[in-house]
N, CA, C and O atoms as CSV, one atom per row, in Angstrom:
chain,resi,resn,atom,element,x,y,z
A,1,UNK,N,N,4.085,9.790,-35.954
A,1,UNK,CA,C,4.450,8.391,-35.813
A,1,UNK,C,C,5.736,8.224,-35.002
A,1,UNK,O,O,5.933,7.173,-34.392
A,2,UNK,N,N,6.707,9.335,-34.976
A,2,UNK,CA,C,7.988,8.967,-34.526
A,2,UNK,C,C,7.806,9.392,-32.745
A,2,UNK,O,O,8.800,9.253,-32.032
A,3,UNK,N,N,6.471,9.911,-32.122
A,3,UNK,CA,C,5.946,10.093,-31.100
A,3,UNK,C,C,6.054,8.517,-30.316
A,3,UNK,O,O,6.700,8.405,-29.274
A,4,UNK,N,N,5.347,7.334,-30.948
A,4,UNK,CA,C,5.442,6.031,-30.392
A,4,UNK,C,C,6.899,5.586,-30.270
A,4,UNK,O,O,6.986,4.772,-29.352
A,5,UNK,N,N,8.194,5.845,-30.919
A,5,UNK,CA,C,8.885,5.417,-30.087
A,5,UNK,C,C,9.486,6.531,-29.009
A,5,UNK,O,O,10.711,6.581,-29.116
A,6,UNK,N,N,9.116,7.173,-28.294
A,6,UNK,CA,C,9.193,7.997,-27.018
A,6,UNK,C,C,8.751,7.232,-25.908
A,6,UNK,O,O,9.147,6.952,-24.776
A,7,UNK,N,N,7.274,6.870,-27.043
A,7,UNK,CA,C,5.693,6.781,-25.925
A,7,UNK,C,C,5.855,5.229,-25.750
A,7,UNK,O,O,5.060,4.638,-25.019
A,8,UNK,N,N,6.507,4.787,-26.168
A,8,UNK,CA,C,6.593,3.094,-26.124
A,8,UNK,C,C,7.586,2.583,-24.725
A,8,UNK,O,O,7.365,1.850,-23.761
A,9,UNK,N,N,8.651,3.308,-25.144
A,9,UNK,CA,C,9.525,3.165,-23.773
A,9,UNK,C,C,9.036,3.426,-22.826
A,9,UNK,O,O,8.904,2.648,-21.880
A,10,UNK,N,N,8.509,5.019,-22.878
A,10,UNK,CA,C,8.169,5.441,-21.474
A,10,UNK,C,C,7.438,4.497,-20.770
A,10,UNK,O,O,7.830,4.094,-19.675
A,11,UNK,N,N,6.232,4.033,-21.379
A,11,UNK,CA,C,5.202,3.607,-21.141
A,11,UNK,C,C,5.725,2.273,-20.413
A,11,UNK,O,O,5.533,2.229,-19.197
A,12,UNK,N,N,6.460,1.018,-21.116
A,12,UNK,CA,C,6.856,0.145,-20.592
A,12,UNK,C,C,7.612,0.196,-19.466
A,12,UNK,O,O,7.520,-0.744,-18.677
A,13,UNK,N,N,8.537,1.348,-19.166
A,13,UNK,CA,C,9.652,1.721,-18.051
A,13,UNK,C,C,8.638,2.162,-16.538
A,13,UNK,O,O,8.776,1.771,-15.378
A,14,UNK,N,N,7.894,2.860,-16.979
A,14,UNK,CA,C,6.708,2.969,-15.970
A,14,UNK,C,C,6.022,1.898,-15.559
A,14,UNK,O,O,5.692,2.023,-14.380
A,15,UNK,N,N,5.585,0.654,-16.167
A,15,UNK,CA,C,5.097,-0.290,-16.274
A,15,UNK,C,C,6.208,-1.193,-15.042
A,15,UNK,O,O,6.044,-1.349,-13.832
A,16,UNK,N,N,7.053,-1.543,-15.722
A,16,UNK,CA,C,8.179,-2.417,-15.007
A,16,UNK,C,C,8.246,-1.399,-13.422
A,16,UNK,O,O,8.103,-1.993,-12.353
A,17,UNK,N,N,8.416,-0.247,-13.437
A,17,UNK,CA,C,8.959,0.542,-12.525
A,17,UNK,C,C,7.690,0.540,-11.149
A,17,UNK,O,O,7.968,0.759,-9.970
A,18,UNK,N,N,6.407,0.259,-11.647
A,18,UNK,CA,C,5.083,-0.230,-10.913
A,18,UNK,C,C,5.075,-1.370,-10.431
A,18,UNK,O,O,4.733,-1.779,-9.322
A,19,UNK,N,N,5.558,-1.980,-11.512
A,19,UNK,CA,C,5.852,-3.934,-11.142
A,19,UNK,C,C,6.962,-4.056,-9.738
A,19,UNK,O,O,6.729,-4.420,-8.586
A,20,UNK,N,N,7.993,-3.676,-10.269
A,20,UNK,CA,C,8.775,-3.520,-8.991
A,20,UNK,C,C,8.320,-2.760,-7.606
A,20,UNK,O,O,8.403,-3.387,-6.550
A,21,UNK,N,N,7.766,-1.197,-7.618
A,21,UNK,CA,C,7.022,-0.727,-5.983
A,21,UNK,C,C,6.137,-2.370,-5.649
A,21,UNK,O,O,6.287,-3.212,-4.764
A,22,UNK,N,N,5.451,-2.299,-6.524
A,22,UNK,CA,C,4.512,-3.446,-6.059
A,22,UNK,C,C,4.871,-4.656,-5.272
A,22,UNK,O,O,4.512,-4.848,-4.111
A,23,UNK,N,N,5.907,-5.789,-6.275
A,23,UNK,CA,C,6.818,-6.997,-5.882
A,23,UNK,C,C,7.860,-6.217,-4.356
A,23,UNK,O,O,8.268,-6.921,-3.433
A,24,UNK,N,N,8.043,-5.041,-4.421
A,24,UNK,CA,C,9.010,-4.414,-3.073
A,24,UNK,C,C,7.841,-4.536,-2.016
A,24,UNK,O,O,8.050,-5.188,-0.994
A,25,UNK,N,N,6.906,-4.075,-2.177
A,25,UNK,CA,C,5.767,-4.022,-0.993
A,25,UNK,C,C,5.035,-5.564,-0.524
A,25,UNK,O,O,4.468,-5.650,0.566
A,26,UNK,N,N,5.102,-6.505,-1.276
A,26,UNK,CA,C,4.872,-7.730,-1.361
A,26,UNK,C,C,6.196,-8.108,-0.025
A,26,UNK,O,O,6.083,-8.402,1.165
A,27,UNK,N,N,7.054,-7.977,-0.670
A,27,UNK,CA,C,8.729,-8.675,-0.133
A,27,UNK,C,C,8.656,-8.045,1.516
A,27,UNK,O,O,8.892,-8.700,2.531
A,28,UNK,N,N,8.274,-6.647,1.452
A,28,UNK,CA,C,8.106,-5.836,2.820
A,28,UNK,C,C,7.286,-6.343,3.573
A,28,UNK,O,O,7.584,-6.511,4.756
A,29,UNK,N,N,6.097,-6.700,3.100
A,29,UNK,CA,C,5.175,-7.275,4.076
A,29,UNK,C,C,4.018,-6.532,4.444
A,29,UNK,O,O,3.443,-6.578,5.532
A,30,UNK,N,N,3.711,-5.813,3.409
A,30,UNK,CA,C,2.562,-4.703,3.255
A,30,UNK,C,C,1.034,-5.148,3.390
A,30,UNK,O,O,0.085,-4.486,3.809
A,31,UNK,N,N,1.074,-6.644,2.847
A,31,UNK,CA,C,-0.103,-7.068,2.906
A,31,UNK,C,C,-0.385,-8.119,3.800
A,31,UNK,O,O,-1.468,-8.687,3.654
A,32,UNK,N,N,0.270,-8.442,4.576
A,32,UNK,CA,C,0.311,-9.630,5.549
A,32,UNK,C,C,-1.027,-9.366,6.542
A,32,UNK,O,O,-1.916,-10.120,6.147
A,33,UNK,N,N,-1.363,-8.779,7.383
A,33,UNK,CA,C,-2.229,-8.390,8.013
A,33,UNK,C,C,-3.190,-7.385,7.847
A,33,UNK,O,O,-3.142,-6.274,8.375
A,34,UNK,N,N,-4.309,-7.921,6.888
A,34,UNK,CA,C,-5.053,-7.404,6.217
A,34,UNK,C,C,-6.490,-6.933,6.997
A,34,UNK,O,O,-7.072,-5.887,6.709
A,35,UNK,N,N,-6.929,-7.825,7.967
A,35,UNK,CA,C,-7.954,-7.450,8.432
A,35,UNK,C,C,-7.379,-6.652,10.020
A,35,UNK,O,O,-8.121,-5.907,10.660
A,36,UNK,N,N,-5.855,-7.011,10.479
A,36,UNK,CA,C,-5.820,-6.164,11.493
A,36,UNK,C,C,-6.267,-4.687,11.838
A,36,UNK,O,O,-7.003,-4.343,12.762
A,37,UNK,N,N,-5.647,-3.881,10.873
A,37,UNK,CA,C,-5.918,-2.150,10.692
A,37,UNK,C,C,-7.107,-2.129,11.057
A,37,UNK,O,O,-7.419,-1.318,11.929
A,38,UNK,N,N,-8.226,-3.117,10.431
A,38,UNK,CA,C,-9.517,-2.661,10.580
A,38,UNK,C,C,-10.029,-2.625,11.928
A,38,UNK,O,O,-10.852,-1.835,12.389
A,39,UNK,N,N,-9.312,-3.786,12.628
A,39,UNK,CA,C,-9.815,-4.397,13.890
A,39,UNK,C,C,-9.325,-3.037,15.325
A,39,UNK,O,O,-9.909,-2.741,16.368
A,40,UNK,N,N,-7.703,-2.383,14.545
A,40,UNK,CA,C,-7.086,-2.001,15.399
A,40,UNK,C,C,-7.758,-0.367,14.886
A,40,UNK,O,O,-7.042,0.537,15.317
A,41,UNK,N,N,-8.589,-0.020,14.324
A,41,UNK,CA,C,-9.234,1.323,14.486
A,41,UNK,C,C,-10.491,1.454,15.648
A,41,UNK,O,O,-10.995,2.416,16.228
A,42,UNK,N,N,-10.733,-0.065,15.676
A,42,UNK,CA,C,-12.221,0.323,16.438
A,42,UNK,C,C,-11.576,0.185,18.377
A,42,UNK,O,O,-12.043,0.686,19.400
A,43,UNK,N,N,-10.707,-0.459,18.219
A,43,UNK,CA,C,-9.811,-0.589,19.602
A,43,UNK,C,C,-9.150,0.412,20.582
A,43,UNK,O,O,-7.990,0.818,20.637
A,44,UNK,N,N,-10.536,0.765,21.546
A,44,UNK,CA,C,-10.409,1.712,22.626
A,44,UNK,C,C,-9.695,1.882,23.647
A,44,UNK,O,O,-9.932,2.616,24.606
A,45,UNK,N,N,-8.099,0.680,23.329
A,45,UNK,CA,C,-7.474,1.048,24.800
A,45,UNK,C,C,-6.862,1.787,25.037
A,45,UNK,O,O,-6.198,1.764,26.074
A,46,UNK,N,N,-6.823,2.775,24.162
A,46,UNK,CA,C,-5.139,3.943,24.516
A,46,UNK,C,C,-6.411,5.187,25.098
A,46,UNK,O,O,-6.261,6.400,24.953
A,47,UNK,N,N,-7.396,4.660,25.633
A,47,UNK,CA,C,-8.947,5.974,26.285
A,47,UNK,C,C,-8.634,5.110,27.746
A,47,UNK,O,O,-8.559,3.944,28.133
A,48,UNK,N,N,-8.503,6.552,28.292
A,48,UNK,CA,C,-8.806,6.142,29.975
A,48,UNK,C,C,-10.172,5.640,30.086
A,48,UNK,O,O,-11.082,5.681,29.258
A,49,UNK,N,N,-10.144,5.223,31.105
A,49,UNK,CA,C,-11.367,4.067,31.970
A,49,UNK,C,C,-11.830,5.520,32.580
A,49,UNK,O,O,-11.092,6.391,33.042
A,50,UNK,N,N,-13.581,5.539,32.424
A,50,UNK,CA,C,-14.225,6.522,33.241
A,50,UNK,C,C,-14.786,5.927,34.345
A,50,UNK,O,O,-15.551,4.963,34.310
A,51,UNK,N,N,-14.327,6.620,35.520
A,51,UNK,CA,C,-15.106,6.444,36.651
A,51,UNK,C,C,-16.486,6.492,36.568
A,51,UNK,O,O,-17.112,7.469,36.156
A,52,UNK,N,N,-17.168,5.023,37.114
A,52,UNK,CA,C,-18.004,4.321,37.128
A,52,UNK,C,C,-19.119,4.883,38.464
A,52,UNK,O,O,-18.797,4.395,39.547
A,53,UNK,N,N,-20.290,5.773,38.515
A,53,UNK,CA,C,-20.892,5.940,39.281
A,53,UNK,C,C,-21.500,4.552,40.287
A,53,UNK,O,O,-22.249,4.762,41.241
């Protein structure tokens, strides 16, 4: 029983400590352009142009 108060803190400090990466990546701007990445994988311009028979 004296295991839960270890496991109680930890647990909540991890909790808060997730909350915050999260609210930091929010504030950063992590999610702002959500469908770009997708758009900018299929985007062939950094390939040379092949000469055209």
């Amino acid at each position: 029983m004296t295991i839960l108060l270890y496991l109680i803190p930890v647990a909540l400090s991890l909790g808060l400590l997730a909350l915050g990466a999260f609210l930091w990546s929010l504030k950063s701007g992590q999610y702002d352009d959500l469908d770009g990445a997708g758009a900018r994988i299929l985007d062939d311009h950094d390939l040379p142009d092949r000469p055209r028979d």
